[in-house]
C-alpha positions in Angstrom: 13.9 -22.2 -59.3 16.2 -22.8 -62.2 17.2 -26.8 -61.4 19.9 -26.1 -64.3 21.6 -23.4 -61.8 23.7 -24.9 -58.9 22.9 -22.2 -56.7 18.8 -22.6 -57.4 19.5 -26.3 -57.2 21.3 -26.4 -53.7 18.2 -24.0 -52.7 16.1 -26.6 -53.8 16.8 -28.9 -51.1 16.3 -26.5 -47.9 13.0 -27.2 -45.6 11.2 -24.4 -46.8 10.7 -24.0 -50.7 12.0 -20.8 -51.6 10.3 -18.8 -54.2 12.7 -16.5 -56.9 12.5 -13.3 -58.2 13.4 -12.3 -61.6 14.2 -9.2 -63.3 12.7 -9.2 -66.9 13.3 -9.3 -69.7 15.7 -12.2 -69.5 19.0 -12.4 -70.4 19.4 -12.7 -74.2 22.3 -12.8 -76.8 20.1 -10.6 -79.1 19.2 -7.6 -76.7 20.9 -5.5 -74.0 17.2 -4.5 -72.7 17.6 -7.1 -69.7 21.0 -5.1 -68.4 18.8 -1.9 -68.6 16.2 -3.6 -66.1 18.5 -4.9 -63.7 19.8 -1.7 -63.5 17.0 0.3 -62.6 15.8 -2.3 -60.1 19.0 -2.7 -58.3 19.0 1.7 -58.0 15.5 1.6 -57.1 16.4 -1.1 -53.9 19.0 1.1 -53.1 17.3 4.0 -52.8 14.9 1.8 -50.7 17.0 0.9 -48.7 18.1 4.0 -47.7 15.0 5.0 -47.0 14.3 2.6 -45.0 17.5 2.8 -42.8 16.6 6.6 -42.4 13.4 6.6 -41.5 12.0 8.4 -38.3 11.2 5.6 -35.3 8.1 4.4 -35.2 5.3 4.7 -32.9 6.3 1.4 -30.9 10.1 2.9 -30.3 9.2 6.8 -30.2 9.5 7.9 -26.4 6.3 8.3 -25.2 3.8 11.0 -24.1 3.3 11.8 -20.1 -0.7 11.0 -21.5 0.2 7.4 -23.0 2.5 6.0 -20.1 0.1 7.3 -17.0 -3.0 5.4 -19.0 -1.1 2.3 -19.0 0.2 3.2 -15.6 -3.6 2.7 -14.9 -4.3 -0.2 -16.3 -1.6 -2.0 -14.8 -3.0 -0.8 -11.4 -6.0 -2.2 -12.5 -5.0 -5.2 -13.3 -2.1 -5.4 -10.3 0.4 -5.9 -12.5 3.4 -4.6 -10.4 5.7 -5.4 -13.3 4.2 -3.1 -15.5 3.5 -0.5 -13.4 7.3 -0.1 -12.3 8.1 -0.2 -16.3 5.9 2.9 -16.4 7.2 4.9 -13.5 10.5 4.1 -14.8 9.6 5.7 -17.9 8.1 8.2 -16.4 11.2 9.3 -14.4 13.2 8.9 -17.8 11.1 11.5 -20.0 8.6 12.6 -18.1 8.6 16.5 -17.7 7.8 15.8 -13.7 9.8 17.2 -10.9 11.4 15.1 -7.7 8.3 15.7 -5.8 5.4 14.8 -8.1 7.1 11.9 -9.1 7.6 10.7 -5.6 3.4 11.8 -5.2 2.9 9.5 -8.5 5.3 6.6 -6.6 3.1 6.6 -3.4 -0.1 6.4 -5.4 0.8 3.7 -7.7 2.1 1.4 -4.3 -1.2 2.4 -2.7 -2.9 0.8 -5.8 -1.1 -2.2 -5.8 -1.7 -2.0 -2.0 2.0 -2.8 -1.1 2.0 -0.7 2.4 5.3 -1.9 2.7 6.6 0.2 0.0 5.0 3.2 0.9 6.4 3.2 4.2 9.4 2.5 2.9 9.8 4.6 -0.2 12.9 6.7 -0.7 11.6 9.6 -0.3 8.8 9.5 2.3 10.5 11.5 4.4 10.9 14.5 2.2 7.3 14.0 1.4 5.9 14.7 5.2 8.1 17.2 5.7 6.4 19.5 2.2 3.1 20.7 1.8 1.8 17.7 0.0 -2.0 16.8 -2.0 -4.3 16.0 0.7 -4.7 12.0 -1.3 -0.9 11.6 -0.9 -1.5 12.6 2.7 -4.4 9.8 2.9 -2.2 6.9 1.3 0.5 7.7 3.9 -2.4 7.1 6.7 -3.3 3.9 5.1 -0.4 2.4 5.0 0.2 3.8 8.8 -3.0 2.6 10.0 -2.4 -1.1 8.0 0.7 -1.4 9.7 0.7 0.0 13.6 -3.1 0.2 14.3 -5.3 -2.3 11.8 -4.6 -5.6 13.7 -5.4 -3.6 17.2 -8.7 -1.6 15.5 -9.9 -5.0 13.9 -10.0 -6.7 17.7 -10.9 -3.8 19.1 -8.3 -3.7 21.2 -8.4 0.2 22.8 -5.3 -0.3 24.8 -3.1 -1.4 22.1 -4.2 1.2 20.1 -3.2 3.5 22.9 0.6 2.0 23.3 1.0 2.0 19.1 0.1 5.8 18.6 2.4 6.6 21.1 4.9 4.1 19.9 4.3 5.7 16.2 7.6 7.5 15.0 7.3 11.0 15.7 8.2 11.6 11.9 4.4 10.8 11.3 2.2 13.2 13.4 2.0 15.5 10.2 -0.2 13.0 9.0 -3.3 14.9 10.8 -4.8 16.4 8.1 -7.8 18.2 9.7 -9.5 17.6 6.2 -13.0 15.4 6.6 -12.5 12.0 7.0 -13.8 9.5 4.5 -12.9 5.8 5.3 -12.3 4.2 8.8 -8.2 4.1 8.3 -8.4 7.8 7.9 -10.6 8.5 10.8 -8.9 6.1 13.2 -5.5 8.0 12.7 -6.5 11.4 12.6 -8.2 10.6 16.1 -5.4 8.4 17.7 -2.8 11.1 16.5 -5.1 14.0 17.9 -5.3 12.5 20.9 -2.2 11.6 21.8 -1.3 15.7 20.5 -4.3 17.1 23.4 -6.5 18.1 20.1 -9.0 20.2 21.2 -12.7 19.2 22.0 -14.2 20.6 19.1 -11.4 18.8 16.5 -12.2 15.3 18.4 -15.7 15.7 18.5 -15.8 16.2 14.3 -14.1 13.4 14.0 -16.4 11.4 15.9 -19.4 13.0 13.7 -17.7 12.4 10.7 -16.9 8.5 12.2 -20.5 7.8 12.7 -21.2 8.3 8.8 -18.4 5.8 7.8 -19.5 3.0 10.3 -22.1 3.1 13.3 -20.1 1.7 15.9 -16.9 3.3 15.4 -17.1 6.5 17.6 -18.3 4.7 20.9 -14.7 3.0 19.6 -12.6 5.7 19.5 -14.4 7.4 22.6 -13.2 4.3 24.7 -9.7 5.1 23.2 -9.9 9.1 24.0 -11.2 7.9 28.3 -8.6 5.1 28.2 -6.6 8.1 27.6 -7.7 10.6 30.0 -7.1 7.6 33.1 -4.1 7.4 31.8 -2.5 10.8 31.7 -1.8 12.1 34.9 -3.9 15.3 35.2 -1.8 18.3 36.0 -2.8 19.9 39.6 -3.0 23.5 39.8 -0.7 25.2 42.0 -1.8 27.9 44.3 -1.6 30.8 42.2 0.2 34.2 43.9 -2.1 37.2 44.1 -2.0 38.9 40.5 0.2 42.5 41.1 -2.3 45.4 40.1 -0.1 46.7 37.6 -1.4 43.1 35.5 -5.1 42.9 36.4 -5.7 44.5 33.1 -3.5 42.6 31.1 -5.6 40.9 27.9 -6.2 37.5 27.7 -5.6 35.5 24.5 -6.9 37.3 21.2 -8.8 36.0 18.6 -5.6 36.2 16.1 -3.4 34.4 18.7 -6.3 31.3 19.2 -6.8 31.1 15.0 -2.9 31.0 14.6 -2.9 27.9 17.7 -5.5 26.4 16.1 -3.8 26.6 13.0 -0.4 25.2 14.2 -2.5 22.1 16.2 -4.6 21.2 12.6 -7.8 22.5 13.8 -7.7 24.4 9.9 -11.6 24.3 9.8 -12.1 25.8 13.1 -8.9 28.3 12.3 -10.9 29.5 9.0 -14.3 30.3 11.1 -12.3 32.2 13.5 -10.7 33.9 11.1 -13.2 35.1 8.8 -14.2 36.9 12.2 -10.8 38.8 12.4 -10.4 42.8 11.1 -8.9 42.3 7.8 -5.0 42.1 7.8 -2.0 40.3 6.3 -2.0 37.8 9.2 -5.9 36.9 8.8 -5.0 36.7 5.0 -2.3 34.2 5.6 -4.5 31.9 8.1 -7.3 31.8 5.4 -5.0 30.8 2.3 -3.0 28.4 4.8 -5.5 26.5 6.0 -8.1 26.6 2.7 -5.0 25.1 0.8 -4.4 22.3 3.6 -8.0 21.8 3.7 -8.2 21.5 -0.3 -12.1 22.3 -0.1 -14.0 24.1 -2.6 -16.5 25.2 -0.3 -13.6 26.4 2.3 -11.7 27.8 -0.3 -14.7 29.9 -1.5 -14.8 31.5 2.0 -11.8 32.7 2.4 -11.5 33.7 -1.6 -14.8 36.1 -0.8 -13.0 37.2 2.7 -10.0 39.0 0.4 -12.2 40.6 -2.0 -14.5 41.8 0.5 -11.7 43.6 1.9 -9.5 44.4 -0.7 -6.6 42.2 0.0 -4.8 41.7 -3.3 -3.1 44.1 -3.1 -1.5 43.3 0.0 -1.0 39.6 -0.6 0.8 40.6 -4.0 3.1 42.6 -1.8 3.7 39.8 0.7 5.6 36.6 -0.2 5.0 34.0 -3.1 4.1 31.8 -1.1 0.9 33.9 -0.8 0.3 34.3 -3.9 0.6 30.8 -5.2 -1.8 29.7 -2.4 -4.1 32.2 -4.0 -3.7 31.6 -7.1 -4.4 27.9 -6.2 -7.3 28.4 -4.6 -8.7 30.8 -7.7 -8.2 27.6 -9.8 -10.1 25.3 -7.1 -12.7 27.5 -7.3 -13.0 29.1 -10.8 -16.4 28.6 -12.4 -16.7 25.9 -14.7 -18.6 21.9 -14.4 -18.3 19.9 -10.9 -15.5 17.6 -12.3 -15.7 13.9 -11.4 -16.2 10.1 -13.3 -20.0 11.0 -14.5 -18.3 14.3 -16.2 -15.4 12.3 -17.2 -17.6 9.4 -19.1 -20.0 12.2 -20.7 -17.2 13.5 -22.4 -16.3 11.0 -24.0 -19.7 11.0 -25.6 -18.7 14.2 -27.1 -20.0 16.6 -24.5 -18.5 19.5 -23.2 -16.0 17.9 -20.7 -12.3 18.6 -22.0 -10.7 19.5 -18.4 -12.3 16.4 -17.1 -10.5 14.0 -19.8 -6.9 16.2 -19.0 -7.3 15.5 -15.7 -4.2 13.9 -14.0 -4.3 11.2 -11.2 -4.0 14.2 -8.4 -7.2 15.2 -9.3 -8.8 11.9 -10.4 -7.8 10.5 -7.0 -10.4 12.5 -5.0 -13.3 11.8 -7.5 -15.8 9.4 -5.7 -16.0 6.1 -8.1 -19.5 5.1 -10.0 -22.1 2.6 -8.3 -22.0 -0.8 -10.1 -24.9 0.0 -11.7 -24.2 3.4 -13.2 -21.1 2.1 -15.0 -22.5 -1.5 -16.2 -25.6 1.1 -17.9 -23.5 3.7 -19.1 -21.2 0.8 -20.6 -24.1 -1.4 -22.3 -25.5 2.3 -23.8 -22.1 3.6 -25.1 -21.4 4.0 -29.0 -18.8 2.7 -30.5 -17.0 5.2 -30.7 -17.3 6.2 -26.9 -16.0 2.6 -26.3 -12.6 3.6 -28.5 -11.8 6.3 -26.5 -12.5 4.5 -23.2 -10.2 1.8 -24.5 -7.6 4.9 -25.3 -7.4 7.0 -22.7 -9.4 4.9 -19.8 -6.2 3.9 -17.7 -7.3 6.0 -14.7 -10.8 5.5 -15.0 -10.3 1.6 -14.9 -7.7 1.9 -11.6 -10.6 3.9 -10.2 -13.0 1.3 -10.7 -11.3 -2.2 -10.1 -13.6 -3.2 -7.6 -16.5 -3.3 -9.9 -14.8 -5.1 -12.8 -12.8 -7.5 -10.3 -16.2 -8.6 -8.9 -18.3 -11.7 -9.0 -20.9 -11.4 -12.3 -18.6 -8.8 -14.4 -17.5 -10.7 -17.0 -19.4 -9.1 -19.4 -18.5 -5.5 -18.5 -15.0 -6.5 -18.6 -15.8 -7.9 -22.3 -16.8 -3.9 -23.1 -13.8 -2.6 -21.9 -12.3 -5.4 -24.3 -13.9 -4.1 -27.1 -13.3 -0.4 -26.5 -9.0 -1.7 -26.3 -10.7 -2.9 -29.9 -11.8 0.4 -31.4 -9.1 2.5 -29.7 -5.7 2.6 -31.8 -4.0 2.1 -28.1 -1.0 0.3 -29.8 1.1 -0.3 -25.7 
C-alpha cells in the first residue's frame, strides 16, 4: 500500500492487510505508456466479466439427471436420512421424466426403506396404487406395512384368534394385496394366507403357502394351520338342502369346463394353478389372455417362459395383435422378462463394474434392483477388499442402490472397515452431490 495515499492509508488500518494491485508501467510525467496499460486491463476485466456473468450453470446448479438423484436417493436410504431422501423425490417429481404412477411406486419404496409403515399406509396415492396393475415389490411393501400394522403384534404372540378378528377387521380396500406370487419373508406369507382364508382360497392355494412357509421359518405353517381350523369352527358350515329330482331334459347338462375353472382360479389369485390349467386348454384368445394375465401378475421368468412357448406353439400372434393392447403390452413384457441375455442380479451388477460385460445390470432401475437377492456378508467384504481402484470410483458413483440393498451388512457390528472402502470409492468417483 501507498501510506502517501489516503485511500491506501485508511486501508491500512482494517483487520485484514490488504494486498494492491498495480497496473504497470507507473504513472509518469515523461510517458503516456502507463494510460495504454490501464486501458487494456480495464477492457480485458470487462470482457471477463462478461464472461463470467454469461456462463452456462455449473455442475452443482444444473438440474440433475434421473441417474444422479436415484443414486443419492440410495444412499440416503442407506444411511436413513429421511431429509435427504424427500429432497430427492422432490426432485424427482420436479424434472424427472416419471409419470403419476411410477413416482408414487418410487414414493412407497423409499418409505419402505426408511421403514416408516405409517407413510405407506398413508400415502396419497395408495389407493390408486391397489386399484392398477402394480410391480409385484410395490405389492410386497404394501403387505409389510399391512402386516406391521394389523397382524405383527398378534403373529409375534402367536395369538391365532386375534389374527382371525384383524384380517377380517382389515379394510376391504386391501384384499388385492394377494399376490399369488411365492412368498419370501414371514410378513408376506402371513398375509397372503390370513387374506386367503378369510376369501375361501382354495386347498391347493393354501397348501403352497404353507410349503413355501416352511422354508422361511419351521414353525410357521403348524401357525397358520391353527389360524385356517380356528377358522373352519368358526364359520358356520352351510347345510345342504334336499335337492329336487334333476328334470331329464338337464341330466346331460356339462359341469364346469376347464376354461370356466382357469378363469375362477384366475379371478380368486390362484395365477399359478390358473397357468397349469391353462396350458392344458385348446388354443384360443381366452387361453391366450389367462396365460399373459396371470404370467405378468406372477412376474416369473420361468412362468413367463411357459406361457411365451404356449403362443408360439400355436401360432397366437397373430391373434393377440388383433385383440386389445392390453394384450400386446403383456406380451411384449413378458418377451423382455424372458429375452436371452445374463441372469441379472448384485454379483452381475459388481462384475460390471470391473469392466465385464454387464451394461443392463448397471441401468437397472430400483424396480428391478428390488427383486435382486442381496450378497452374503462375506461375498461383499471379498469382492470389496479385491476391487481396483478404479472399480471402487464407480462404486462410489453410481452405488446408491447397491448400498440401500445392502444396509444390513454395512450397519453391522465389525464393518467399519468395509464402510472405509465405500469411503474411498466416494474418493475416486467424481460424485460431486
Amino acid at each position: 500500500l501507498n501510506p502517501a495515499d489516503p485511500f491506501d492509508a485508511a486501508l491500512a488500518k482494517a483487520p485484514v492487510k490488504p494486498l494492491r494491485f498495480e497496473v504497470l508501467p507507473r504513472a509518469t510525467p515523461d510517458s503516456e505508456d502507463w494510460k495504454d496499460a490501464r486501458g487494456h486491463v480495464r477492457d480485458a476485466l470487462l470482457v471477463l466479466s462478461k464472461l463470467l456473468n454469461g456462463r452456462p450453470p455449473s455442475e452443482f446448479d444444473a438440474p440433475r439427471t434421473t441417474v444422479e438423484v436415484l443414486d443419492d436417493l440410495g444412499h440416503a436410504i442407506a444411511a436413513r436420512d429421511r431429509t435427504v431422501a424427500l429432497a430427492c423425490l422432490r426432485e424427482l417429481e420436479a424434472t424427472a421424466d416419471l409419470d403419476h404412477a411410477n413416482l408414487a411406486f418410487l414414493r412407497l419404496r423409499v418409505f419402505a426403506g426408511l421403514e416408516e409403515w405409517k407413510a405407506v399406509l398413508g400415502d396419497r396415492d395408495l389407493d390408486h396404487v391397489l386399484a392398477m396393475r402394480r410391480p409385484l415389490s410395490v405389492t410386497q411393501v404394501i403387505q409389510q406395512a399391512v402386516y406391521t400394522r394389523w397382524f405383527a403384534p398378534y403373529d409375534a404372540a402367536g395369538k391365532e384368534e386375534d389374527l382371525l378378528a384383524a384380517v377380517a377387521a382389515l379394510p376391504a380396500v386391501f384384499r388385492p394385496l394377494f399376490s399369488g406370487a411365492p412368498t419370501a419373508s414371514r410378513a408376506q406369507a402371513v398375509v397372503e394366507f390370513l387374506i386367503a382364508v378369510e376369501d375361501d382360497a382354495g386347498d391347493d392355494t393354501l397348501n403352497r403357502i404353507l410349503d413355501e412357509a416352511g422354508a422361511i421359518e419351521p414353525g410357521l405353517p403348524a401357525h397358520l394351520r391353527n389360524v385356517f381350523h380356528l377358522h373352519r369352527e368358526q364359520t358356520p358350515q352351510p347345510t345342504a338342502p334336499s335337492e329336487p329330482p334333476t328334470p331329464l331334459d338337464q341330466l346331460s347338462a356339462p359341469s364346469e369346463s376347464p376354461l370356466e375353472r382357469a378363469t375362477g382360479m384366475m379371478a380368486r389369485g390362484e395365477l399359478q394353478a390358473a397357468i397349469e390349467l391353462a396350458l392344458t386348454l385348446e388354443p384360443s384368445l381366452h387361453a391366450a389372455y389367462l396365460l399373459l394375465t396371470c404370467a405378468r401378475d406372477l412376474q416369473s421368468p420361468q412362468q413367463a417362459a411357459l406361457a411365451l412357448e404356449y403362443i408360439s406353439a400355436h401360432h397366437l400372434h397373430n391373434l393377440i395383435d388383433g385383440a386389445s393392447a392390453r394384450l400386446r403390452d403383456d406380451l411384449a413384457w413378458l418377451e423382455q422378462l424372458t429375452q436371452d441375455g445374463p441372469c441379472l442380479d448384485w454379483r452381475t451388477w459388481l462384475d460390471a463394474l470391473d469392466g465385464g460385460n454387464g451394461g443392463a445390470a448397471l441401468a437397472a432401475g430400483p424396480e428391478i434392483t428390488d427383486a435382486w437377492t442381496p450378497l452374503s456378508s462375506d461375498a461383499l467384504t471379498t469382492w470389496l477388499h479385491d476391487a481396483s481402484d478404479e472399480a471402487l470410483g464407480k462404486l462410489g458413483e453410481s452405488g446408491g442402490q447397491f448400498m440401500a440393498a445392502h444396509r444390513d451388512i454395512f450397519t453391522e457390528d465389525g464393518a467399519a472397515e468395509l464402510s472405509e472402502r465405500v469411503l474411498a470409492g466416494l474418493a475416486l468417483s467424481g460424485k460431486n452431490s
